[in-house]
KOLTI-406217 format. One line per field, with one value per residue (C-alpha): z negated, y, x negated; residue number from 1. Coordinates in Angstrom, 2 decimals. Each point is the difference from the previous one (the first is absolute). Layout:
<atoms>
zz: [Z_...]
yy: [Y_...]
xx: [X_...]
k: [NUM_...]
</atoms>
This chain:
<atoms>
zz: [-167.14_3.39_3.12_1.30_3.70_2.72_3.74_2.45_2.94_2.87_3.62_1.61_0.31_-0.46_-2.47_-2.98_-1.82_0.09_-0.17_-3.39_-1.36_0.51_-1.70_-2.69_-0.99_-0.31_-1.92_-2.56_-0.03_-1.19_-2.45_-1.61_-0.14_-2.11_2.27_2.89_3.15_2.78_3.61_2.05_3.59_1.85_3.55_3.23_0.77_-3.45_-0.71_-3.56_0.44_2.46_-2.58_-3.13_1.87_1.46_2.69_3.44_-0.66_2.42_-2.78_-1.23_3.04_-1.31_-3.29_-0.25_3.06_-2.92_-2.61_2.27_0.91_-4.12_-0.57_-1.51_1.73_0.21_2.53_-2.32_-3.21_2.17_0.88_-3.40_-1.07_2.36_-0.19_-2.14_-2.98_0.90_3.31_-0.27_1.67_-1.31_1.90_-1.76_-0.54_1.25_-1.53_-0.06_-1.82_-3.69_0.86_1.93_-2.76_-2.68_2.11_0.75_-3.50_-0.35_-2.36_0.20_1.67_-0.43_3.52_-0.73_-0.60_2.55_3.25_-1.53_0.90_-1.80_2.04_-1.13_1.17_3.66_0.09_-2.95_0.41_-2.46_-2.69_-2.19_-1.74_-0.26_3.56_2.19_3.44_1.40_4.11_3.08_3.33_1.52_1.98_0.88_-1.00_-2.43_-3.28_0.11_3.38_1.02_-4.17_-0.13_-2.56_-1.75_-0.10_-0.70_-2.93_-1.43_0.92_-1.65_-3.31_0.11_0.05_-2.07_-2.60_0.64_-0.62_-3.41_-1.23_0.58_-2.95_-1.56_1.44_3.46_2.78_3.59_3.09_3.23_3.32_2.41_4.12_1.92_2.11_1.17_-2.56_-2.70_0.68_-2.30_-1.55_-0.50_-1.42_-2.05_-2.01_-0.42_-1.88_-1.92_-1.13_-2.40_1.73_3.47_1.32_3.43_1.31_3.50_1.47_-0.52_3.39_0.82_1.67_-2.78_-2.26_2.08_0.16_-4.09_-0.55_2.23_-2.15_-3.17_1.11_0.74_-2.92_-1.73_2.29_-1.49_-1.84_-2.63_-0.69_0.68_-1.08_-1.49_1.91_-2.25_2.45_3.39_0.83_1.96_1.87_2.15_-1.03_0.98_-3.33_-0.42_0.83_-3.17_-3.37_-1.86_-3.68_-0.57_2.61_1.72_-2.53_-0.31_2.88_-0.27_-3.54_2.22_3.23_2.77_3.51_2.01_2.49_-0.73_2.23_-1.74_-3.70_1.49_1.40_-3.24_-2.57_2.93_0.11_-3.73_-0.76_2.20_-1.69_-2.88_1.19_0.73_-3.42_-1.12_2.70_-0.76_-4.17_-0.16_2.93_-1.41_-2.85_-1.20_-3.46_0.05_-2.91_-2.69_1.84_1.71_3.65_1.31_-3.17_1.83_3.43_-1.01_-2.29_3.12_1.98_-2.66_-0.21_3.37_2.84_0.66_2.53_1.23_1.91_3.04_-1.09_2.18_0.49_-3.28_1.62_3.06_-2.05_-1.74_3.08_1.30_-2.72_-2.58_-2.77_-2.07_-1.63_-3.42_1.48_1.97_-0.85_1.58_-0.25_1.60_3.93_1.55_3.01_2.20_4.00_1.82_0.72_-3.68_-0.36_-3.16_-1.55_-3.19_-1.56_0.39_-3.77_-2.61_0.68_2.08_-1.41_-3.25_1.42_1.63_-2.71_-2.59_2.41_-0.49_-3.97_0.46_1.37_-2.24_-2.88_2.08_0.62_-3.67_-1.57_2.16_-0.84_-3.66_0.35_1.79_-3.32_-1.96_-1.60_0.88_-3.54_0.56_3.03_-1.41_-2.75_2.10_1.62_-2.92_-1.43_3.19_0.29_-3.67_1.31_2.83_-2.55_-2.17_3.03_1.19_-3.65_-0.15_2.75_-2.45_-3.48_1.82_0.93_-3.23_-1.65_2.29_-0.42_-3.75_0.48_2.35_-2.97_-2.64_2.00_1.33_-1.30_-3.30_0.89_3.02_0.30_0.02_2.65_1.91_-0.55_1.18_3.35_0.49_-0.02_2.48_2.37_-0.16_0.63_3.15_1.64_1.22_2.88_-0.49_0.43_2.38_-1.37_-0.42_2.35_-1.01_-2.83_-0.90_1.50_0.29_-2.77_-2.45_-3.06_-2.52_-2.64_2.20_0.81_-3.71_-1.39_2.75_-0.72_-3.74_0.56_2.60_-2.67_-2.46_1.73_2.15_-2.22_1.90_2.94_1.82_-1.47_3.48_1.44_-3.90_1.56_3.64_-1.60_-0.25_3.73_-0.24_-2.75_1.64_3.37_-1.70_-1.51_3.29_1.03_3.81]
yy: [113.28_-1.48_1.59_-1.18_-0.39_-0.49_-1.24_1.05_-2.28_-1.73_-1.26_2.63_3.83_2.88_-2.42_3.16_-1.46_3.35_1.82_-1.53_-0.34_4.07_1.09_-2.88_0.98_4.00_-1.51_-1.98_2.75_2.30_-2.12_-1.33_3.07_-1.36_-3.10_0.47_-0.95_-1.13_-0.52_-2.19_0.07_-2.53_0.19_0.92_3.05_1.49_-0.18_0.59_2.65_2.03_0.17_0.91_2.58_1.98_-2.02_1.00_3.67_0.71_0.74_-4.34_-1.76_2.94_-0.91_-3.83_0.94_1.91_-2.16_-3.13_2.09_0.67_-3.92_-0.17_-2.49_-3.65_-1.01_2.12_-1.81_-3.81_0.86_0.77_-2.98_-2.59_1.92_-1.31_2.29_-0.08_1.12_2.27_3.16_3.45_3.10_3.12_2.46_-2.04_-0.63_-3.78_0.54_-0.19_-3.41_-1.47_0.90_-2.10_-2.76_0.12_0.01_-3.27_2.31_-0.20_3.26_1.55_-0.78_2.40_2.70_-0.81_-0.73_1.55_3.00_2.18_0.40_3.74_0.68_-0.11_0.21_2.25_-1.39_-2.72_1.89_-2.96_-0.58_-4.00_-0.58_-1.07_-1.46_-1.91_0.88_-1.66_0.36_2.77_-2.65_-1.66_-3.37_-2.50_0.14_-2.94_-1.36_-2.51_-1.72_-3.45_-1.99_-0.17_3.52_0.81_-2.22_2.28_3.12_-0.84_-1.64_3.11_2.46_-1.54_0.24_3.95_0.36_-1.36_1.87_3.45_1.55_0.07_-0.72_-0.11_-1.26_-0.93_0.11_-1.83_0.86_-2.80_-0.07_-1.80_-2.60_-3.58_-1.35_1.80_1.65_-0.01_3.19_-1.11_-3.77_2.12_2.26_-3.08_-1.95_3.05_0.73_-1.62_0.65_0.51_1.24_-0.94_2.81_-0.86_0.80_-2.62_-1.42_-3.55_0.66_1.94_-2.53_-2.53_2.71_0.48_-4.02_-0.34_2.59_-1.85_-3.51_1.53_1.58_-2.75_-2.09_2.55_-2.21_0.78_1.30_4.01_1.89_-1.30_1.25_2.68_0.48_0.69_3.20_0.36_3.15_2.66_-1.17_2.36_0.41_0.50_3.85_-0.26_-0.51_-3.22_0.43_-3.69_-0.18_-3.52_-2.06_-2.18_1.88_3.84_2.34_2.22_-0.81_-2.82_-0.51_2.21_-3.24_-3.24_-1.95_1.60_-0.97_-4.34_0.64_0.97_-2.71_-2.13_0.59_0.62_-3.39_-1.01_2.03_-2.01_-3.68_1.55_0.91_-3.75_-1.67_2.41_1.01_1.30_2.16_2.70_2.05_-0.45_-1.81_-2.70_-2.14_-0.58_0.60_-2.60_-0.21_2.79_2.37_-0.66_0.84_3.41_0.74_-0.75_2.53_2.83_0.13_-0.95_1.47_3.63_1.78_3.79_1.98_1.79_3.39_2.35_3.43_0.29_-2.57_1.54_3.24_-2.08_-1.80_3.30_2.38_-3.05_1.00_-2.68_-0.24_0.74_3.16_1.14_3.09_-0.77_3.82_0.82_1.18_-1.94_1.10_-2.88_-0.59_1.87_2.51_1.03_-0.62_-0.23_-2.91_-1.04_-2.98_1.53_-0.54_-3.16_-2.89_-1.88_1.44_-1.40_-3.52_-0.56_1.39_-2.26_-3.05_0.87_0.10_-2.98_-1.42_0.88_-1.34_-3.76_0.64_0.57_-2.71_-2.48_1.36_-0.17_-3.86_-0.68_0.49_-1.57_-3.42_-2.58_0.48_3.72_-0.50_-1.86_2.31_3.00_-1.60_-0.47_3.13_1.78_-1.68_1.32_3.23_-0.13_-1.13_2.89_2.16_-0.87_0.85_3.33_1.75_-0.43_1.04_2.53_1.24_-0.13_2.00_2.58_0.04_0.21_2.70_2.27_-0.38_1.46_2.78_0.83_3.46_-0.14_3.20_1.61_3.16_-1.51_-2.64_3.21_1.73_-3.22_-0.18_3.88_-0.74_-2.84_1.65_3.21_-2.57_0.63_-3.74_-1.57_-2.39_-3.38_-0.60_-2.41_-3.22_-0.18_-3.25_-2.74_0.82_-2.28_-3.20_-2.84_-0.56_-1.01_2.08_2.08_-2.28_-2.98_1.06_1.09_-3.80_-1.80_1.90_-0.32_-3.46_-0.16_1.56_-2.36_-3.26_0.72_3.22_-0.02_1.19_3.26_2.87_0.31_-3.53_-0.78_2.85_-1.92_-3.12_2.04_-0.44_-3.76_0.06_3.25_-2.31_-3.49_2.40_1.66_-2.87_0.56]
xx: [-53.52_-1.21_1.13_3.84_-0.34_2.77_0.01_3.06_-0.78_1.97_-0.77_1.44_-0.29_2.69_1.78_-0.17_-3.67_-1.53_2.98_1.67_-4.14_-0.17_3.36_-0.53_-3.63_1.25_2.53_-2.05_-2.56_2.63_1.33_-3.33_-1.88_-2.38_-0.84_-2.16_1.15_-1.95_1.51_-2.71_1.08_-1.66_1.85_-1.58_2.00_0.36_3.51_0.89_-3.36_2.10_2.78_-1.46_-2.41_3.04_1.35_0.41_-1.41_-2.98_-2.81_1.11_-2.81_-2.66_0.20_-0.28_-3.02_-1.69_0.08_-0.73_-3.40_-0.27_0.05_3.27_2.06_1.02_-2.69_-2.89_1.24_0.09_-3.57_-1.14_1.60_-1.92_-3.39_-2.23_-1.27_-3.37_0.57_2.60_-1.00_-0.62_0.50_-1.27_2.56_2.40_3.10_-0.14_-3.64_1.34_2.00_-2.74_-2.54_2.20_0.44_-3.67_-0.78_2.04_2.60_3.84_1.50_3.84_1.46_2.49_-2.37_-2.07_2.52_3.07_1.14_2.28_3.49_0.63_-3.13_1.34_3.71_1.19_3.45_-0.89_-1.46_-0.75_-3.50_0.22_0.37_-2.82_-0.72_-2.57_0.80_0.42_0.29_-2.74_-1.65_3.20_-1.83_0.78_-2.07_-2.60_1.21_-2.23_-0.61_-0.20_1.96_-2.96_-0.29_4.03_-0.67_-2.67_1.42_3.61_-2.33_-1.93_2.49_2.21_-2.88_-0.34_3.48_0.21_-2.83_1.50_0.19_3.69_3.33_0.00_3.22_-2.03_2.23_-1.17_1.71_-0.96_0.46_3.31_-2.15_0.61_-2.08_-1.96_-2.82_-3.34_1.05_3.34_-1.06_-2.14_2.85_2.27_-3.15_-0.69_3.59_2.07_3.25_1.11_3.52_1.46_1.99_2.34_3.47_1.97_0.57_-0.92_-2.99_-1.47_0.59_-2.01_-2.62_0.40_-0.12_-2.94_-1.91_1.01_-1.17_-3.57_-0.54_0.66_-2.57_-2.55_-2.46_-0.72_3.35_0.72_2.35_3.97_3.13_1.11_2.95_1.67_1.35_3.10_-0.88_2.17_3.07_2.98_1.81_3.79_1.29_1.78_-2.16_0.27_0.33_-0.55_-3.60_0.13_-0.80_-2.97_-1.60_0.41_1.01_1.03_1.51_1.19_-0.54_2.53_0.23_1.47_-2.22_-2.76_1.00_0.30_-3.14_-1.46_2.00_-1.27_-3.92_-0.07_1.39_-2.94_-2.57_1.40_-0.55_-3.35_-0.45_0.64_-2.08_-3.11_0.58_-3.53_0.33_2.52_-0.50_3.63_0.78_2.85_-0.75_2.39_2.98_2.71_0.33_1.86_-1.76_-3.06_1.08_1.46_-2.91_-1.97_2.24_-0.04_-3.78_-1.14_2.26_1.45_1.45_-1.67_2.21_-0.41_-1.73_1.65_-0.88_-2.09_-2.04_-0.15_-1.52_-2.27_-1.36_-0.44_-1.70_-1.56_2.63_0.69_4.33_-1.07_-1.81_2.76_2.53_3.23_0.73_-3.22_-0.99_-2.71_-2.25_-0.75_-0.83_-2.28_2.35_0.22_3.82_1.33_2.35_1.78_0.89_4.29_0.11_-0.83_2.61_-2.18_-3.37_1.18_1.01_-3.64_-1.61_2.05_-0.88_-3.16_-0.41_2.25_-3.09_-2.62_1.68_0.26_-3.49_-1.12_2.37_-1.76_-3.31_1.02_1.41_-3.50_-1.81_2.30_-0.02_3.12_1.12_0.28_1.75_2.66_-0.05_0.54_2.74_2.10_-1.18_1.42_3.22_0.32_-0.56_2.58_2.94_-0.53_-0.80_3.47_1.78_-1.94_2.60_3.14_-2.17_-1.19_3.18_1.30_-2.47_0.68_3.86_-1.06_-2.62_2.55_2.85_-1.71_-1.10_3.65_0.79_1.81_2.04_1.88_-2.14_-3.43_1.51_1.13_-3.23_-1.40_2.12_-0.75_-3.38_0.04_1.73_-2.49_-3.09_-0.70_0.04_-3.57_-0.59_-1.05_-3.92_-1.04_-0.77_-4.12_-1.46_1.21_2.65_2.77_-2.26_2.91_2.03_-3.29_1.50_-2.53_1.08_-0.95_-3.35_-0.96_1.29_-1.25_-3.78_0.28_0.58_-3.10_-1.91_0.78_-0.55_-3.32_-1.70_-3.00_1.92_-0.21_2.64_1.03_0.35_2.11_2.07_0.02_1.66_3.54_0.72_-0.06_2.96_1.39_0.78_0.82_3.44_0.62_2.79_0.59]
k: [1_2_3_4_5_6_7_8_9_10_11_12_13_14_15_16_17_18_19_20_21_22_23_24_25_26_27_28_29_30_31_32_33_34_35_36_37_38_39_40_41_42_43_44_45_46_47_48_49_50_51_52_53_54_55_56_57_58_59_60_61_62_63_64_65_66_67_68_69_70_71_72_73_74_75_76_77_78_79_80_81_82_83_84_85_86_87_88_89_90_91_92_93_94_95_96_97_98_99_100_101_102_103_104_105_106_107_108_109_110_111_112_113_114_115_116_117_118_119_120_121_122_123_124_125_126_127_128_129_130_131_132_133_134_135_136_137_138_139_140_141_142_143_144_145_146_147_148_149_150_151_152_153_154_155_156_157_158_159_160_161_162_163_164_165_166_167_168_169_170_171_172_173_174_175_176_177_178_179_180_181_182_183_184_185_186_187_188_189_190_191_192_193_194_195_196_197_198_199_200_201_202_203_204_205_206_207_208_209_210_211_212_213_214_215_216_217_218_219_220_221_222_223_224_225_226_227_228_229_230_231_232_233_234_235_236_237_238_239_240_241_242_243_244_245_246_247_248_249_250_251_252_253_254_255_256_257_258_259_260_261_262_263_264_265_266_267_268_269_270_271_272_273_274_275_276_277_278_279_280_281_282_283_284_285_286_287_288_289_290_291_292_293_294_295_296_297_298_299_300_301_302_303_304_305_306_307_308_309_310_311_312_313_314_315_316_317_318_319_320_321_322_323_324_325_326_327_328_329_330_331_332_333_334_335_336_337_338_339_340_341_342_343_344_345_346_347_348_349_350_351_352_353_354_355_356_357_358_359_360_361_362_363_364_365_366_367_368_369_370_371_372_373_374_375_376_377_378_379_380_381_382_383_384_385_386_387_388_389_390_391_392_393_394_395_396_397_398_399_400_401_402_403_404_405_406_407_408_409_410_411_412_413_414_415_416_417_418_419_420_421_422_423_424_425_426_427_428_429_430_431_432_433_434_435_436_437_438_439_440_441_442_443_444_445_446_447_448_449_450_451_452_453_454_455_456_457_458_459_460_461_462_463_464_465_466_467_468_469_470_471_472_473_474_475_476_477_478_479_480_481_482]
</atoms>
């Protein structure tokens, strides 16, 4: 299966690109374990590097130094890229000699193998196999600053070639730097991928700034990557939780503010007209469907809120540790003064962590739609919405088998009830676990995500087990009624 590849790009910095890219690629790593994933940062400073190699801890800049010297980063792999094969140079002993020699030889090489380098291998709080990392950021200098659009046209051709000849199924993140306009290394990852998101805070100035990054990637000729979505980002969600989320945007929760939920109806009905004016440009399916179907279809599949992360964010940022790593019952050392912190239990571990996986499974629906033939599409849809009514009627069977199941196992007579009672009340009584990272995501039922994947699996086979799984969330939302 060729390589799925991702861009997270806007035209400003601190707007949460590398910061949603880190937790989300943990996140699909974990899930997927037998997809590689491959996190390609191509910033100057080495952002998403920083996080997934332990984050603020003092042995981070040492590290991505190393492996910069060892030929495995951004800027080694751009090189490689634009260098002919015949003069590609060889260093004995050197750890860019094996690469070198296959380009040399006019061969195809495994990019992965060759820049990547394996995450656990460095920061042990992410003890997954799958995940690797091409790094940025020990130069503090953009990857191929100074290409030509000549050159950004090979490089992006080229490397999109390398990635779909790794061997097996592979999901390629690229983080991508906040500037004015898009640098070559950035122009690069969003011709190479086949989707980017827009992350911003929805204020009205970073929705200019999200817009403006929009209409030049679609200016990219030839054409880059389709909108897969925008990303509401730190969005301070209601103290109390929603059982309901804030449907279309959230399965989970709503803006705490109500200037901030007008300002998101607002730009989203925006993003929509934007949809219209450019079809070709987004990656979201509206066909066969009236109207207002296709505006909320549009909505469900192509905009989401992230909320603010809190102090499990602050933890992460600090020590590299991903939500779906984290142990909300656990002490963590971090600062240079070796103090020691917890998370102060799971109810907000669980609520990032959920927003997270609430994500992934956006991410791989669209990934799964991008394959997929109109026919399918339309297929899925009504195979979903199928899903969703009988989703919605499982509750009350459910319920009923249980009130059946409990009667015939009522004690037929009054001493083995009083045994029974005796018993109970000699059980000693045993707390609650915490709820593991990201438990009890929105209100997206079992029962909804196991219809809503068979029916994935039956309309588009050739689909990834995983993304038939990601499909639920889209039918999960369209019943959360606000």
């Amino acid at each position: 299966m060729p390589a799925r590849s991702v861009a997270f790009a806007n035209l400003r910095g601190g707007c949460g690109k590398s910061t949603i890219l880190f937790q989300l690629a943990a996140e699909f790593a974990k899930a997927n374990a037998s997809t590689g994933v491959l996190v390609i940062d191509c910033t100057a400073f080495g952002d998403v590097s920083r996080l997934l190699l332990g984050g603020r801890q003092p042995h981070v800049k040492a590290a991505v130094g190393e492996r910069h010297a060892d030929g495995k980063s951004t800027a080694h792999l751009m090189s490689h890229l634009l260098t002919p094969p015949a003069a590609a140079p060889v260093t004995p002993g050197h750890a860019s000699a094996r690469g070198a020699a296959s380009l040399a030889a006019g061969g195809a090489f495994n990019i992965a193998e060759r820049f990547g380098l394996p995450v656990r291998e460095v920061n042990p709080h992410i003890p997954l196999d799958n995940l690797l990392l091409i790094p940025s950021g020990a130069t503090k200098q953009q990857p191929c600053s100074g290409a030509g659009a000549a050159d950004i046209l090979r490089l992006a051709r080229s490397l999109r070639a390398r990635l779909e000849s790794l061997p097996g199924d592979w999901q390629v993140f690229l983080d991508t730097d906040g500037d004015l306009t898009f640098s070559p290394a950035t122009e690069v990852a969003l011709r190479t991928a086949d989707l980017c998101y827009i992350p911003y805070q929805p204020t009205e100035s970073d929705h200019d700034r999200a817009t403006e990054a929009v209409s030049r990637l679609q200016r990219l000729q030839p054409p880059g990557a389709k909108v897969g979505g925008v990303l509401y980002n730190m969005v301070t969600p209601e103290p109390r939780a929603s059982s309901e989320g804030w449907h279309p945007y959230s399965a989970s929760f709503r803006p705490h503010e109500v200037a901030v939920r007008r300002l998101v109806g607002d730009f989203s009905d925006d993003w929509w007209a934007r949809a219209q004016a450019q079809p070709a440009s987004f990656a979201a399916t509206t066909a066969a469907q009236e109207q207002g179907e296709q505006q909320q279809r549009f909505l469900e599949t192509s905009v989401m809120l992230m909320q603010d992360f809190g102090k499990p964010g602050n933890l992460a940022a600090e020590l590299g540790i991903p939500f779906c790593a984290m142990d909300a019952t656990a002490r963590y050392t971090a600062g240079k003064d070796g103090r020691t912190e917890s998370l102060g239990g799971s109810k907000k571990l669980s609520a990032v962590a959920g927003n997270v996986q609430e994500l992934r499974l956006l991410l791989e629906a669209a990934q799964a739609r991008l394959g997929a033939t109109a026919a399918q599409s339309a297929a899925l849809d009504s195979a979903l919405e199928a899903a969703a009514v009988q989703a919605a009627q499982a509750p009350t069977q459910e319920a009923e088998q249980q009130q059946q199941q409990q009667q015939k196992q009522q004690p037929q007579q009054p001493q083995l009830a009083a045994a029974a009672a005796a018993q109970e009340a000699a059980t000693p009584q045993q707390q609650e676990e915490p709820a593991a990272p990201g438990a009890g995501i929105g209100n997206g039922s079992t029962t909804m995500m196991a219809l809503a994947a068979a029916a994935l699996v039956a309309v588009a086979p050739a689909a990834a087990p995983a993304a038939a799984l990601a499909a639920a969330v889209i039918a999960g939302k369209q019943w959360m009624k606000k």
